[in-house]
Wavefront OBJ file of the C-alpha trace (Angstrom):
o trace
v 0.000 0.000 0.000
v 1.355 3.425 -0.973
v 1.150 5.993 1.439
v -0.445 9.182 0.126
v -0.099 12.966 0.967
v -2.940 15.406 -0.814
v -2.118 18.876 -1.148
v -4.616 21.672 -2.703
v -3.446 25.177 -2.856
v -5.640 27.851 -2.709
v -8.815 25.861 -2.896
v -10.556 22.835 -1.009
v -10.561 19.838 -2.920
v -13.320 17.703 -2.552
v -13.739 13.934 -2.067
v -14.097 12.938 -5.925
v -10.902 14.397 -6.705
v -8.988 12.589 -3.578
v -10.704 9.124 -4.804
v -9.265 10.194 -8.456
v -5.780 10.986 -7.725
v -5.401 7.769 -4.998
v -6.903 5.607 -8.032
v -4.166 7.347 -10.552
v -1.052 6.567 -8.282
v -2.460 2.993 -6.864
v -2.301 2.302 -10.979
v 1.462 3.302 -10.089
v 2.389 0.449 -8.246
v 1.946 -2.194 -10.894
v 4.732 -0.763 -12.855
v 7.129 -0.163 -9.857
v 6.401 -1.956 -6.585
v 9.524 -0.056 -4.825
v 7.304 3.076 -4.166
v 7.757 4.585 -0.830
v 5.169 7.307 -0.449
v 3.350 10.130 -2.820
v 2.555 13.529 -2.230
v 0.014 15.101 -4.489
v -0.091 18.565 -4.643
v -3.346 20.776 -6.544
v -2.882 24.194 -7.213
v -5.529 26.585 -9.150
v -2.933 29.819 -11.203
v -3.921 33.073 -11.906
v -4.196 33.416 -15.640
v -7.329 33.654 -17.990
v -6.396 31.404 -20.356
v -8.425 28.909 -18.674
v -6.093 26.325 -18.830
v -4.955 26.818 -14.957
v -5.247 23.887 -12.768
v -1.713 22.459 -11.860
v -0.918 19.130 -10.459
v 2.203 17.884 -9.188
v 3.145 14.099 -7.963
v 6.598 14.145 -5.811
v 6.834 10.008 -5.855
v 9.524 8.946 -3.710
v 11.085 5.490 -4.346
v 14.635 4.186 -2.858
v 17.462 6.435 -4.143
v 15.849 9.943 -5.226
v 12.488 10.913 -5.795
v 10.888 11.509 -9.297
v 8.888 14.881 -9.342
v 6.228 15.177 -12.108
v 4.414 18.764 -12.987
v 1.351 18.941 -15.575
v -1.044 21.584 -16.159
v -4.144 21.761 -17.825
v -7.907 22.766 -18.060
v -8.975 20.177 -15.327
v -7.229 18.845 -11.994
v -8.544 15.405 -13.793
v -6.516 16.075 -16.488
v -3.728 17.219 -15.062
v -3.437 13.990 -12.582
v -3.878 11.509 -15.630
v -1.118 13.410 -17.496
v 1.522 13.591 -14.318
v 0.886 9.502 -13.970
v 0.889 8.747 -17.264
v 4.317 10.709 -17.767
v 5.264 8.693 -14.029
v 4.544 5.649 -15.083
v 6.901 6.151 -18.276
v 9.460 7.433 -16.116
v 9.321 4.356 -13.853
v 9.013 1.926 -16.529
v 12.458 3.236 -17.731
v 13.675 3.240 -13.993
v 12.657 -0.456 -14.025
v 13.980 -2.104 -17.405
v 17.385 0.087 -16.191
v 17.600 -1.824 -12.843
v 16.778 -5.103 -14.415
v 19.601 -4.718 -17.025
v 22.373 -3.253 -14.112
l 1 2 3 4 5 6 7 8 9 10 11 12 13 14 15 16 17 18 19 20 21 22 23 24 25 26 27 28 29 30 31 32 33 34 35 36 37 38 39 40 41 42 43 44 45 46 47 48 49 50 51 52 53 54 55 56 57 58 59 60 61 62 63 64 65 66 67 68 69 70 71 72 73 74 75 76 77 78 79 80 81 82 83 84 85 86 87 88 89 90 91 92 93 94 95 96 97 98 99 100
């Protein structure tokens, strides 16, 4: 079980968007089973382009921690595209330790 740390800036985030993000990162774990904890942090910029909700995923695994920043019209959206880029990065972290 992964221990995760929620983090909204400037907002309250409610319950759908905790279930979301805990879903997201659980998804982590099948791709890397070495992760330590995650802290999720939600934050809403001030810009009227409308594309202004930021999401960042600090996942911290034995050695150094990977630190993922996406931003985009939806914290949703933003989540999916931190783990998706996460899970890349630990796939990669993987197929390196298997090879070493």
């Amino acid at each position: 079980m992964i221990n995760i740390h929620f983090r909204s800036v400037n907002f309250k985030a409610d319950k759908k968007l905790k279930e979301f993000a805990k879903k997201r990162i659980e998804k982590l774990s099948l791709f890397y089973n070495q992760i330590l904890e995650v802290f999720v942090f939600t934050k809403i910029e001030n810009n009227s382009d409308g594309i202004n909700k930021w999401a960042e995923l600090k996942i911290g695994i034995p050695g150094d921690d990977i630190v993922v920043k996406k931003i985009s019209k939806s914290f949703e959206e933003s989540i999916y595209l931190a783990s998706e880029s996460a899970e890349r990065i630990l796939k990669r972290r993987k197929d390196k330790e298997r090879v070493l």
